[in-house]
C-alpha positions in Angstrom: 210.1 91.1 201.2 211.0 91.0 197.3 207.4 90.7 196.4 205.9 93.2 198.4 208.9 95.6 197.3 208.3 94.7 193.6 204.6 95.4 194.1 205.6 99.1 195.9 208.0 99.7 193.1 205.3 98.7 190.1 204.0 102.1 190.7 206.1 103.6 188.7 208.5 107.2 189.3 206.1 108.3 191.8 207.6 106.1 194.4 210.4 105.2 195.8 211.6 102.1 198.3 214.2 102.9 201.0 216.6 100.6 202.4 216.3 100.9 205.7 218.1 98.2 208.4 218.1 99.2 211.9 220.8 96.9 213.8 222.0 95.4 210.2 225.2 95.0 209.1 226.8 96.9 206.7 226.9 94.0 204.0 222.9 93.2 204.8 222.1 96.7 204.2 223.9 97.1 200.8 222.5 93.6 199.9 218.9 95.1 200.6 220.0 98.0 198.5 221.0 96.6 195.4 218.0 94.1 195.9 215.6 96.9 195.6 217.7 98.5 192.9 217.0 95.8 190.7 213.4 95.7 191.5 212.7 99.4 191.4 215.0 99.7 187.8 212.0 98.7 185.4 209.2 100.6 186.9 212.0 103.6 187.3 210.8 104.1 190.9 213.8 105.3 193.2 215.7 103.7 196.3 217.3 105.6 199.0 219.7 104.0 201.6 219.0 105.6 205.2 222.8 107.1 206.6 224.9 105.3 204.2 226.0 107.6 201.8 228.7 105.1 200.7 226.3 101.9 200.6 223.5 104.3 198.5 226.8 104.9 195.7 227.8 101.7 195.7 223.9 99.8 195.0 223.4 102.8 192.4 220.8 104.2 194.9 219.0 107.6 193.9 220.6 109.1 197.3 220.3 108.6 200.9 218.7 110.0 203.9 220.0 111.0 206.6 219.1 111.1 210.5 220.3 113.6 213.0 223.6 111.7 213.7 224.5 110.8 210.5 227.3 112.7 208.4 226.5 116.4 207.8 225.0 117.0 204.2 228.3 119.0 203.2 230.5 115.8 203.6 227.9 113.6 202.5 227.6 114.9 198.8 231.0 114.5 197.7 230.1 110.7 198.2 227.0 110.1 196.6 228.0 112.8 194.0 225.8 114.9 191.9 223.0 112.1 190.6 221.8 111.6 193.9 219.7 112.9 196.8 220.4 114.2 199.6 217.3 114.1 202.0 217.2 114.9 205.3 215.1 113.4 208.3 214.3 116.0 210.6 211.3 116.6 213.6 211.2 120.3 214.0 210.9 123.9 212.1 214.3 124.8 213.0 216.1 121.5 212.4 214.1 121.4 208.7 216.1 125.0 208.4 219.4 124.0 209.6 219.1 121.2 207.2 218.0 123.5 204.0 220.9 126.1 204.7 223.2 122.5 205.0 222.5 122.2 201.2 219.8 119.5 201.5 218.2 118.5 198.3 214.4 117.3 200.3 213.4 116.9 203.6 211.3 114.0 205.3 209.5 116.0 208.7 207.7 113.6 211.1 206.0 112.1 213.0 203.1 114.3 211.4 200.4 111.9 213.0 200.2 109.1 216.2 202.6 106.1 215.3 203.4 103.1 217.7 207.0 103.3 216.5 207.4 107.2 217.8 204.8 107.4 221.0 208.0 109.3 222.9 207.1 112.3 220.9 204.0 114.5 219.9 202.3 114.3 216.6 203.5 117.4 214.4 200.3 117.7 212.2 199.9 119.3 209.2 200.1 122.5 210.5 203.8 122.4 211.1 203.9 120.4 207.7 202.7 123.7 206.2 204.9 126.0 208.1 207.8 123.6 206.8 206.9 123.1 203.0 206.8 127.1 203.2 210.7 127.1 203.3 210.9 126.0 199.8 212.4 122.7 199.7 210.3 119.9 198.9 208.8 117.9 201.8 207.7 114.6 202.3 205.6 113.7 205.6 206.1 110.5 207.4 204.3 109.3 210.8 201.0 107.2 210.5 200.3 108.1 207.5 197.4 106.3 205.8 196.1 106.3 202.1 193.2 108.8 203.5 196.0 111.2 205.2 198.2 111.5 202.3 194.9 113.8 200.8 195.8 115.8 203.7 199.5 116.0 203.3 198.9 117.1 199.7 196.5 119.3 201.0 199.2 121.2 203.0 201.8 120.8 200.3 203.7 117.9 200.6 205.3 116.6 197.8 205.2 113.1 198.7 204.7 110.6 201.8 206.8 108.2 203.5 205.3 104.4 205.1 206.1 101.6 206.4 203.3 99.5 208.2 200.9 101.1 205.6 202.4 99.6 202.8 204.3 96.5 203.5 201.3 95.6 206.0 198.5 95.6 203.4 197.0 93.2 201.7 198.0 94.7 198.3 200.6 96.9 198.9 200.6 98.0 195.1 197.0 98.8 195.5 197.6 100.6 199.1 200.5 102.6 197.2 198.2 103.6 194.4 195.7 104.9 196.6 198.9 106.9 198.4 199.8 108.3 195.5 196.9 110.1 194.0 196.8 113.2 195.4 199.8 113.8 193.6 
């Protein structure tokens, strides 16, 4: 884990590494934190915390992102005060609106193409990425995304993408980030 992180984060600003525990404990997601803190300080890329405004403050996080049942934006940013982000998941046009007129500082829309992890649901596509990035507030697209598909999430104006398997699946996940990033 530390060594594929370390090679995400050697990227530089561009990126960013998200600390992300599904069934974790509190304590094991703020360890991951603070471990990907450290390795994302020198290459200044960013970490986010996923729904744990407090855990994202207390690592020294960038911010956090939150789901749909996570604290509301509003009571969230008191927390993570003004230094940090706060990004919003979301799956839909009007959900991506709700969460801008929340206060939201970015959103992450998906899943924009097929993933394993979310067959329950339809790919969005970049269409809906368009109609989203057209509300104003920068957007980052998540959902199968692949080195060749972040040319296409550019292409649509997407400030960023968001992977998991992509990345910390590759064979050289710095190289596979890289290649992510250059659109941008």
């Amino acid at each position: 884990l530390g060594v594929r992180a370390a090679a995400i984060a050697a990227t530089g600003a561009g990126a960013a590494l998200v600390a992300r525990l599904p069934g974790g404990t509190t304590d094991q997601l703020a360890a991951l934190a603070a471990r990907f803190v450290a390795l994302a300080a020198p290459p200044e890329a960013a970490v986010f915390v996923t729904g744990r405004a407090d855990v994202a403050r207390a690592t020294g996080a960038h911010g956090v992102i939150l789901r749909a049942h996570d604290l509301a934006p509003g009571d969230v940013r008191p927390i993570v005060a003004d230094r940090a982000a706060v990004i919003r998941s979301v799956h839909t046009f009007e959900e991506a609106r709700a969460a801008i007129a929340a206060g939201v500082d970015a959103l992450v829309l998906g899943a924009i193409w097929a993933t394993p992890t979310h067959d329950e649901r339809a790919p969005l596509g970049t269409g809906e990425l368009v109609r989203v990035v057209s509300l104003g507030v920068p957007t980052y697209a998540i959902g199968g995304v692949t080195s060749a598909r972040a040319v296409d999430a550019a292409a649509a104006g997407a400030w960023g993408v968001a992977a998991i398997r992509a990345l910390w699946d590759a064979p050289d996940p710095y190289r596979e980030a890289m290649e992510m990033l250059k659109p941008w």
